[in-house]
PyMOL Python script that loads the backbone (N, CA, C, O; Angstrom):
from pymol import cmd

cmd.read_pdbstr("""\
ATOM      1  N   UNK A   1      -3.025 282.178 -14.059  1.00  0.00           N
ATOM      2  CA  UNK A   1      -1.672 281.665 -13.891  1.00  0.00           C
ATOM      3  C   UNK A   1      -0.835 282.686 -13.127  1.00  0.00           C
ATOM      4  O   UNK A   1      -1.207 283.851 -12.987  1.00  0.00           O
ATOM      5  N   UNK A   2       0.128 282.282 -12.715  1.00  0.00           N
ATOM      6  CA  UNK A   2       0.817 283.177 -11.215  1.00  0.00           C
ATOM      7  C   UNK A   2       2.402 283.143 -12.043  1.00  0.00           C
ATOM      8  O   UNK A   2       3.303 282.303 -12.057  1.00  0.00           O
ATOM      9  N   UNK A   3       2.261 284.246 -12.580  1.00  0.00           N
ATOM     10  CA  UNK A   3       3.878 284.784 -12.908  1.00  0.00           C
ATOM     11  C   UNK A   3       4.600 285.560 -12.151  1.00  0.00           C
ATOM     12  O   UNK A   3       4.156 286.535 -11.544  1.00  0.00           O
ATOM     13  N   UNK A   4       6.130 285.053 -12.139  1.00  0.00           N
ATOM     14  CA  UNK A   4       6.923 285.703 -11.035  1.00  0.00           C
ATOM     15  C   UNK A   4       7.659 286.824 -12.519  1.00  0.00           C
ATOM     16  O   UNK A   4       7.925 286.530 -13.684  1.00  0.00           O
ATOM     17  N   UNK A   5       7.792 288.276 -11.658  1.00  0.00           N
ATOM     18  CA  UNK A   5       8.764 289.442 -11.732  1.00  0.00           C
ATOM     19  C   UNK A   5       9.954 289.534 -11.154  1.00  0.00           C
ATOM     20  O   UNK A   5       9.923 289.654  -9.930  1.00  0.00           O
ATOM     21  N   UNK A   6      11.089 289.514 -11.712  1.00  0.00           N
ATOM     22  CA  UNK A   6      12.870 289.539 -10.871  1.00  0.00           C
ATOM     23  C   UNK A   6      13.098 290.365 -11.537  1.00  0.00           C
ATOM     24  O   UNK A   6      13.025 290.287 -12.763  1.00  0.00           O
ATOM     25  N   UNK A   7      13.480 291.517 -10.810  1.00  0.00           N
ATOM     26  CA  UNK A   7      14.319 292.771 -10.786  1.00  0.00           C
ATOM     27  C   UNK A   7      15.636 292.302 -10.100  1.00  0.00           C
ATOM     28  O   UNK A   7      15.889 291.438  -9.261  1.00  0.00           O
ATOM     29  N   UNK A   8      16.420 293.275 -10.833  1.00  0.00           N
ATOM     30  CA  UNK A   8      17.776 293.467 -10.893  1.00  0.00           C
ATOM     31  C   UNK A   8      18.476 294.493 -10.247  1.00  0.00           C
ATOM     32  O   UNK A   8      19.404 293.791  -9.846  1.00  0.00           O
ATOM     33  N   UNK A   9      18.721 295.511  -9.874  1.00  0.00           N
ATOM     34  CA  UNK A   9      19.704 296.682 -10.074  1.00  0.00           C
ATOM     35  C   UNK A   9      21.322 296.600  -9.698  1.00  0.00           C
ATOM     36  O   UNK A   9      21.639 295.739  -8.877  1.00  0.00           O
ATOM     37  N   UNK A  10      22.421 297.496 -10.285  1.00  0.00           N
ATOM     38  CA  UNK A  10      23.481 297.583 -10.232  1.00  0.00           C
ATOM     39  C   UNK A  10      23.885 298.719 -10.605  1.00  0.00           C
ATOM     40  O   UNK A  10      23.115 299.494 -11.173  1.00  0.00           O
ATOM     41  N   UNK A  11      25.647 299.145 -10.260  1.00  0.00           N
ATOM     42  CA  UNK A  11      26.325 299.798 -10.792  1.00  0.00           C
ATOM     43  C   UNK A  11      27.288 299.629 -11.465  1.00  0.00           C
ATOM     44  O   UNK A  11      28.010 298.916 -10.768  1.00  0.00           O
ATOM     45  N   UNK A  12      28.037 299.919 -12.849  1.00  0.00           N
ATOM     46  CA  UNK A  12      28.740 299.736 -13.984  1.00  0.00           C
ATOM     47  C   UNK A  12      29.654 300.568 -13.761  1.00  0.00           C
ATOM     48  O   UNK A  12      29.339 301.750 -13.625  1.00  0.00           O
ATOM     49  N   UNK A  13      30.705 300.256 -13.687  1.00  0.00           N
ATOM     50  CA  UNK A  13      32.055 301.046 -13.408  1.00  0.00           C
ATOM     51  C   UNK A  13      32.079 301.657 -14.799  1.00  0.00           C
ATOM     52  O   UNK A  13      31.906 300.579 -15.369  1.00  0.00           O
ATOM     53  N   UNK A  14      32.177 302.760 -16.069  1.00  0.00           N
ATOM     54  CA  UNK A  14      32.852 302.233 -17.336  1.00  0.00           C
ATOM     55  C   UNK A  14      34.103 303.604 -17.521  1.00  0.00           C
ATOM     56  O   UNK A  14      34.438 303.830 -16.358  1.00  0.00           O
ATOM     57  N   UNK A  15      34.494 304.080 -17.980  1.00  0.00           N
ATOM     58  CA  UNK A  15      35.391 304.604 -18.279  1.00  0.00           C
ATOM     59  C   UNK A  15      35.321 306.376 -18.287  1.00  0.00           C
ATOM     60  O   UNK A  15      36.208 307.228 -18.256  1.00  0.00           O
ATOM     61  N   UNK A  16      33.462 306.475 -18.357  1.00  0.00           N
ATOM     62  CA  UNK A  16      33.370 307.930 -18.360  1.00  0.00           C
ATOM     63  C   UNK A  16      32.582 308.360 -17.085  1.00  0.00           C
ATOM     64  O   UNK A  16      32.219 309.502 -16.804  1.00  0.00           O
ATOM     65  N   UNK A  17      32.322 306.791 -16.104  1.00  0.00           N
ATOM     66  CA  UNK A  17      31.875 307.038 -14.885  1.00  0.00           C
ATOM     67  C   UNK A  17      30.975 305.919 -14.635  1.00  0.00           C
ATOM     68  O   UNK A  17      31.089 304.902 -15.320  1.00  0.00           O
ATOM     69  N   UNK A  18      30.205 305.994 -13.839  1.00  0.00           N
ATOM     70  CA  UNK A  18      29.336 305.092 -13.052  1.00  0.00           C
ATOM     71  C   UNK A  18      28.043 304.973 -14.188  1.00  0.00           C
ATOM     72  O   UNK A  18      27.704 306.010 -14.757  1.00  0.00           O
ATOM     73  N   UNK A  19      27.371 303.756 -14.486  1.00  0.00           N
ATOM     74  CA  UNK A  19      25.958 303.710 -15.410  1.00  0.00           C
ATOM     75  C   UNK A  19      25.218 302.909 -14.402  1.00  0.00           C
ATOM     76  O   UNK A  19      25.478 301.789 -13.963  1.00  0.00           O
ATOM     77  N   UNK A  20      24.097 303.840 -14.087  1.00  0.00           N
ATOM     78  CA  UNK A  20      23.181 302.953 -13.205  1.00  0.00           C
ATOM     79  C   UNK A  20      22.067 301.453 -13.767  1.00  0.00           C
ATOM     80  O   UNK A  20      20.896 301.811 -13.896  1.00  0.00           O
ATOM     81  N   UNK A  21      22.243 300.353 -13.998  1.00  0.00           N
ATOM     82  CA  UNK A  21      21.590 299.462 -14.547  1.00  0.00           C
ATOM     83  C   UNK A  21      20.128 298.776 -13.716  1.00  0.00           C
ATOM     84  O   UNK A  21      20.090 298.416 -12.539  1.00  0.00           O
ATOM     85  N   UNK A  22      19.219 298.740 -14.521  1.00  0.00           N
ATOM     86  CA  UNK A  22      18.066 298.166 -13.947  1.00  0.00           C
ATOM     87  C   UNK A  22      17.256 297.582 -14.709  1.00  0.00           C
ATOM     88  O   UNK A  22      16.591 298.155 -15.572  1.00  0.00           O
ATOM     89  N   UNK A  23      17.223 295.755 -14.336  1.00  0.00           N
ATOM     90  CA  UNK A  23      16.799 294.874 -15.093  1.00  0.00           C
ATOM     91  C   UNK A  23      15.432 294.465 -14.703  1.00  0.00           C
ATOM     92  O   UNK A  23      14.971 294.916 -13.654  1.00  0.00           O
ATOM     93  N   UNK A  24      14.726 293.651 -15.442  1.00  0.00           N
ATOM     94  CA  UNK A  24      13.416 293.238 -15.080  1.00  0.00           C
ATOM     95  C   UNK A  24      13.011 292.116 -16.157  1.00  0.00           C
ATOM     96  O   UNK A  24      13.138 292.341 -17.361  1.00  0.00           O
ATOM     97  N   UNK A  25      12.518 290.897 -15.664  1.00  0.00           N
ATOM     98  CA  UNK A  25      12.111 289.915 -16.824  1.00  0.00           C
ATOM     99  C   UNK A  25      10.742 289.177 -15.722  1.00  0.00           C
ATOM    100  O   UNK A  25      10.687 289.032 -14.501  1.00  0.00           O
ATOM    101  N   UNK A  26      10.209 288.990 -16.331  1.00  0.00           N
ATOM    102  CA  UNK A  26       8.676 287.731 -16.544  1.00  0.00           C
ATOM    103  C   UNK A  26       8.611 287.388 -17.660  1.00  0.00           C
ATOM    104  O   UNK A  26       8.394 288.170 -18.586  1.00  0.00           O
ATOM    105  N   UNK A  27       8.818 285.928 -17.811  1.00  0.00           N
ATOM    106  CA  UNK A  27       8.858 284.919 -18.893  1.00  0.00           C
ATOM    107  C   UNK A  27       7.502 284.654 -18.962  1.00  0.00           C
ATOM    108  O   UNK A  27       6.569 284.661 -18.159  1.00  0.00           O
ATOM    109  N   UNK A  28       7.694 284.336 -20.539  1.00  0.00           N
ATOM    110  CA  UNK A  28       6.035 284.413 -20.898  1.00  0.00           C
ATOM    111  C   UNK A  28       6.089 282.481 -19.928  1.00  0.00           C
ATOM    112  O   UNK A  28       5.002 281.907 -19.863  1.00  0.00           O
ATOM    113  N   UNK A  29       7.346 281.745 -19.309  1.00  0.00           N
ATOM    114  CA  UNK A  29       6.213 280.273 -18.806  1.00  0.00           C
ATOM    115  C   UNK A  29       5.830 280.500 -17.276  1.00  0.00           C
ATOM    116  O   UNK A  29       5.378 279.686 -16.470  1.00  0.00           O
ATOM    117  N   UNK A  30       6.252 282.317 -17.057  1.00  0.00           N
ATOM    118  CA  UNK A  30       5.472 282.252 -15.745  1.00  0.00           C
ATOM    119  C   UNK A  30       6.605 281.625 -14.186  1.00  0.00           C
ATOM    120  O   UNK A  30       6.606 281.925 -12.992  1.00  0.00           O
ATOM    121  N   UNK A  31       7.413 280.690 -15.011  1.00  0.00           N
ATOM    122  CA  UNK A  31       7.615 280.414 -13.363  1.00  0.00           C
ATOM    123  C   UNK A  31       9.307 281.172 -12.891  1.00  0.00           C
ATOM    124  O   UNK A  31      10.126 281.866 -13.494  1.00  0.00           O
ATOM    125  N   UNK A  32       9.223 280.594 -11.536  1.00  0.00           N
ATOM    126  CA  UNK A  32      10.014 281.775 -10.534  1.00  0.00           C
ATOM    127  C   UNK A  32      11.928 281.233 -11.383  1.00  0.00           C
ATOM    128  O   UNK A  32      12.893 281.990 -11.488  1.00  0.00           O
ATOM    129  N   UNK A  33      11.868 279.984 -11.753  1.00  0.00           N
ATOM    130  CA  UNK A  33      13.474 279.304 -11.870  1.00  0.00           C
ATOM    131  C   UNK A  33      13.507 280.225 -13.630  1.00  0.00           C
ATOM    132  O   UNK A  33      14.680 280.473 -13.909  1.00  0.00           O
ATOM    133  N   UNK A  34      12.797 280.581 -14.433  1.00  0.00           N
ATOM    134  CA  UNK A  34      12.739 281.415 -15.741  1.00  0.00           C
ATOM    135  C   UNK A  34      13.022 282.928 -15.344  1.00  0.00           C
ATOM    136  O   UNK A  34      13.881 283.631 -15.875  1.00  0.00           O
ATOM    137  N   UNK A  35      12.305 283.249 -14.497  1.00  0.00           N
ATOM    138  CA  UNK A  35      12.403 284.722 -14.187  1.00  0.00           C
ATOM    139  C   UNK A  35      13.321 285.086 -13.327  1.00  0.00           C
ATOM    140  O   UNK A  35      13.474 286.241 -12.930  1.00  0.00           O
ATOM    141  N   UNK A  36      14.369 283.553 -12.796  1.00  0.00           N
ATOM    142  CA  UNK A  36      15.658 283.951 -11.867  1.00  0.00           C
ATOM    143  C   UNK A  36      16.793 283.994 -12.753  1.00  0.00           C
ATOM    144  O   UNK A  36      17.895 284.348 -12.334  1.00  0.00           O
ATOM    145  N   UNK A  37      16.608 283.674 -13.892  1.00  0.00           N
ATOM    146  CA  UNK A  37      17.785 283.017 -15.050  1.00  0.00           C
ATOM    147  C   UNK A  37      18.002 284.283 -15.902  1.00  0.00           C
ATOM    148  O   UNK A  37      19.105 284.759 -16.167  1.00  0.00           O
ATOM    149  N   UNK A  38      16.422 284.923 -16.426  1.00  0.00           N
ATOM    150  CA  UNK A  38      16.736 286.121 -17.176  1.00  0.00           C
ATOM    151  C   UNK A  38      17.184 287.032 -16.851  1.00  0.00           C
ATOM    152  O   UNK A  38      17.454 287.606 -17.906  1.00  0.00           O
ATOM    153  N   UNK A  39      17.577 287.818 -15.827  1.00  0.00           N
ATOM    154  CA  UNK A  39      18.568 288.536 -15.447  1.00  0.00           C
ATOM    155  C   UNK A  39      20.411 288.576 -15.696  1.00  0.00           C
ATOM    156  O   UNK A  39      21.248 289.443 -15.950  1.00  0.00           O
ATOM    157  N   UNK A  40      20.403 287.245 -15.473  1.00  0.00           N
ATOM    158  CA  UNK A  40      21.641 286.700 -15.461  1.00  0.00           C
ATOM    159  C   UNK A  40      21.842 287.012 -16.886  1.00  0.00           C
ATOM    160  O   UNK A  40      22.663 287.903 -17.102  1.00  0.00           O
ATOM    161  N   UNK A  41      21.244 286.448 -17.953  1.00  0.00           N
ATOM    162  CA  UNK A  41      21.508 286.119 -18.860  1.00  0.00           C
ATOM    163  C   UNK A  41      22.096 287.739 -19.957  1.00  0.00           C
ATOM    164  O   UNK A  41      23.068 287.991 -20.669  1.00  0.00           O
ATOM    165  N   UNK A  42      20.723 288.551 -19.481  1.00  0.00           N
ATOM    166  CA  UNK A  42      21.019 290.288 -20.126  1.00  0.00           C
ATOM    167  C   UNK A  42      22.015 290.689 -19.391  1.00  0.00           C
ATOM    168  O   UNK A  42      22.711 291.533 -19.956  1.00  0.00           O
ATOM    169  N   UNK A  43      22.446 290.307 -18.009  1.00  0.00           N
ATOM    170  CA  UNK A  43      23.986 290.854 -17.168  1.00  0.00           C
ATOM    171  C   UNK A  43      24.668 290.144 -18.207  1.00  0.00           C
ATOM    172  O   UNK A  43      24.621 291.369 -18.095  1.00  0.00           O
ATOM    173  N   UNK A  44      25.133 289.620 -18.917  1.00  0.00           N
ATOM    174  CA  UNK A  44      25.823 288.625 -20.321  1.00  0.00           C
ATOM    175  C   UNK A  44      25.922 289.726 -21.235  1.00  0.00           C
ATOM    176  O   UNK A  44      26.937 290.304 -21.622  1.00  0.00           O
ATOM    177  N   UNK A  45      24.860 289.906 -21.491  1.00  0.00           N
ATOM    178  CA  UNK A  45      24.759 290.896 -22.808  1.00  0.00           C
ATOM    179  C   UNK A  45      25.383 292.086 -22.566  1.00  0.00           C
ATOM    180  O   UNK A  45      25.713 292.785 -23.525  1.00  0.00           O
ATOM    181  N   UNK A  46      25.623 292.471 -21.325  1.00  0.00           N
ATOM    182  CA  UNK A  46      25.560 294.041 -21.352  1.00  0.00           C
ATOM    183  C   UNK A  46      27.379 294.101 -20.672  1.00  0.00           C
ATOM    184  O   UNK A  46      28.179 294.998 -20.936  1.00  0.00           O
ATOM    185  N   UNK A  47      27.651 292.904 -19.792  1.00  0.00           N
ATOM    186  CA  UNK A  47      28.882 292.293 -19.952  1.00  0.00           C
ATOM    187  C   UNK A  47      29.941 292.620 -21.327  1.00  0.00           C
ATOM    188  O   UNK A  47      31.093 293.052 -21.362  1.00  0.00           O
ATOM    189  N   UNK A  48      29.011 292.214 -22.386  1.00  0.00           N
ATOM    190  CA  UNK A  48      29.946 291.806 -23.522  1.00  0.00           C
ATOM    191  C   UNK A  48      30.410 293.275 -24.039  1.00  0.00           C
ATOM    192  O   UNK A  48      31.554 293.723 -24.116  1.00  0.00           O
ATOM    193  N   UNK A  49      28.907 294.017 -24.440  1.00  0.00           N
ATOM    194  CA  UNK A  49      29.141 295.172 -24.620  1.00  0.00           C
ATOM    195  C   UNK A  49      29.463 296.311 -23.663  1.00  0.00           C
ATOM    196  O   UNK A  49      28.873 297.391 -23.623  1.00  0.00           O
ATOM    197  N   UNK A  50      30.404 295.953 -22.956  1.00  0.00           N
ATOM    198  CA  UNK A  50      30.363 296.931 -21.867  1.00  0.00           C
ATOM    199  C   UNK A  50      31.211 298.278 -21.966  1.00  0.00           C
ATOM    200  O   UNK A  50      31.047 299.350 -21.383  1.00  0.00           O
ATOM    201  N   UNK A  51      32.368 297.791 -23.084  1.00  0.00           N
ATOM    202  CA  UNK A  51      33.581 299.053 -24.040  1.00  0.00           C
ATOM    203  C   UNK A  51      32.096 300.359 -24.670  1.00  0.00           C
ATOM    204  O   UNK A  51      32.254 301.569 -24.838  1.00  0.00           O
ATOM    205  N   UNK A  52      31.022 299.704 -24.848  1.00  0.00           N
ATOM    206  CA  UNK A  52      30.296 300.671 -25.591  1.00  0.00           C
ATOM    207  C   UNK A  52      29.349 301.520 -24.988  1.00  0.00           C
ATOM    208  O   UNK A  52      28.587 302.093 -25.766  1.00  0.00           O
ATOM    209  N   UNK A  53      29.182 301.796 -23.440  1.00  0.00           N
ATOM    210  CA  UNK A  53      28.519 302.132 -22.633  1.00  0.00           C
ATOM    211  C   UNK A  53      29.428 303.017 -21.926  1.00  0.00           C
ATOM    212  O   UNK A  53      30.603 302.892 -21.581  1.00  0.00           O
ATOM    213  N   UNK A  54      28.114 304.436 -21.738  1.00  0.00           N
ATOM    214  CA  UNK A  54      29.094 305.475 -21.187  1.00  0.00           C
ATOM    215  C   UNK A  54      27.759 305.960 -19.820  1.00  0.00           C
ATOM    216  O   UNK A  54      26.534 306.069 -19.768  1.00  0.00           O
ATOM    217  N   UNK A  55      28.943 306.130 -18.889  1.00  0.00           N
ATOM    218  CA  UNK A  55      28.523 306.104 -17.555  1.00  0.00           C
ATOM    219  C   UNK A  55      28.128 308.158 -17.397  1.00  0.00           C
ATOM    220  O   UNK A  55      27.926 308.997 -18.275  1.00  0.00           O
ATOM    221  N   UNK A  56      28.160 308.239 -16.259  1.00  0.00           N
ATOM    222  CA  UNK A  56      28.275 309.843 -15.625  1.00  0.00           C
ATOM    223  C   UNK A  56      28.596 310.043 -14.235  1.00  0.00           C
ATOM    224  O   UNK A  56      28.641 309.072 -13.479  1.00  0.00           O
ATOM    225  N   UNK A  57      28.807 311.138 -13.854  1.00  0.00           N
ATOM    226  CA  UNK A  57      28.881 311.476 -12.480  1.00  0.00           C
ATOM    227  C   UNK A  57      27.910 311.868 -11.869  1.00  0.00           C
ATOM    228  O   UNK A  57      27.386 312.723 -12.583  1.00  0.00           O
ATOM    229  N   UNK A  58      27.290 311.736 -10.860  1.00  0.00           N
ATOM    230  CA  UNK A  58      26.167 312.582 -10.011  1.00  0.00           C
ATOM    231  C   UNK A  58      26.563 313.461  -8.995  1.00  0.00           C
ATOM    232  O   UNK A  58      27.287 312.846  -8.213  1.00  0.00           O
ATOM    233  N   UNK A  59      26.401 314.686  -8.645  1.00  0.00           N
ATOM    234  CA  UNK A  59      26.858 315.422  -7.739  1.00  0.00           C
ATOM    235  C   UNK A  59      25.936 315.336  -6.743  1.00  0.00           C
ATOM    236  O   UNK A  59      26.100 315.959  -5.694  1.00  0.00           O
TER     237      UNK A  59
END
""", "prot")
cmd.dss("prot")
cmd.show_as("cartoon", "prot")
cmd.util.cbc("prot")
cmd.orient("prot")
Protein backbone atom coordinates (compact mmCIF):
# COMPACT_ATOMS: atom_id res chain seq x y z
CA UNK A 1 0.00 0.00 0.00
CA UNK A 2 1.41 3.56 -1.00
CA UNK A 3 1.26 6.00 1.97
CA UNK A 4 1.69 9.64 1.57
CA UNK A 5 4.16 11.77 4.26
CA UNK A 6 3.18 15.84 4.66
CA UNK A 7 5.59 17.81 6.35
CA UNK A 8 5.03 21.03 7.67
CA UNK A 9 7.51 23.71 8.85
CA UNK A 10 7.01 27.25 10.39
CA UNK A 11 7.85 30.04 12.58
CA UNK A 12 5.93 31.01 15.96
CA UNK A 13 6.19 34.48 16.92
CA UNK A 14 5.67 33.95 21.03
CA UNK A 15 6.61 36.35 23.54
CA UNK A 16 10.19 35.14 24.48
CA UNK A 17 11.05 34.92 20.70
CA UNK A 18 10.78 32.94 17.60
CA UNK A 19 9.88 28.72 18.14
CA UNK A 20 10.86 26.89 15.17
CA UNK A 21 7.85 24.27 14.41
CA UNK A 22 8.07 21.05 12.39
CA UNK A 23 5.19 18.83 11.64
CA UNK A 24 4.87 15.46 10.02
CA UNK A 25 1.78 12.97 9.76
CA UNK A 26 1.07 9.54 7.66
CA UNK A 27 -2.26 8.28 8.54
CA UNK A 28 -2.45 4.86 9.30
CA UNK A 29 -5.46 5.01 5.77
CA UNK A 30 -2.45 5.88 3.77
CA UNK A 31 -3.98 8.36 1.51
CA UNK A 32 -2.63 11.87 0.29
CA UNK A 33 -6.39 14.02 1.32
CA UNK A 34 -5.58 12.30 5.37
CA UNK A 35 -2.03 13.22 5.34
CA UNK A 36 -3.00 16.90 3.89
CA UNK A 37 -5.59 17.44 6.81
CA UNK A 38 -3.21 16.29 9.69
CA UNK A 39 -1.10 19.07 9.72
CA UNK A 40 -3.74 21.49 9.77
CA UNK A 41 -5.35 19.97 12.42
CA UNK A 42 -1.92 19.86 15.16
CA UNK A 43 -1.41 23.78 13.65
CA UNK A 44 -5.04 23.81 15.91
CA UNK A 45 -3.51 22.35 18.74
CA UNK A 46 -0.51 24.24 19.04
CA UNK A 47 -2.68 27.44 17.98
CA UNK A 48 -4.65 26.96 21.14
CA UNK A 49 -1.78 26.47 23.31
CA UNK A 50 0.29 28.95 22.01
CA UNK A 51 0.38 31.46 25.66
CA UNK A 52 2.37 28.21 26.81
CA UNK A 53 5.24 28.00 24.40
CA UNK A 54 8.48 29.72 24.73
CA UNK A 55 10.44 30.70 21.70
CA UNK A 56 14.47 31.93 21.56
CA UNK A 57 16.76 33.98 19.71
CA UNK A 58 19.45 32.67 17.32
CA UNK A 59 22.50 34.71 16.75
Amino acid sequence: MLAYTVRQFGLIPTRTGTLAVALAAQPDSGTFDDAATAPSKMAVVLAENAGELTGGHCS
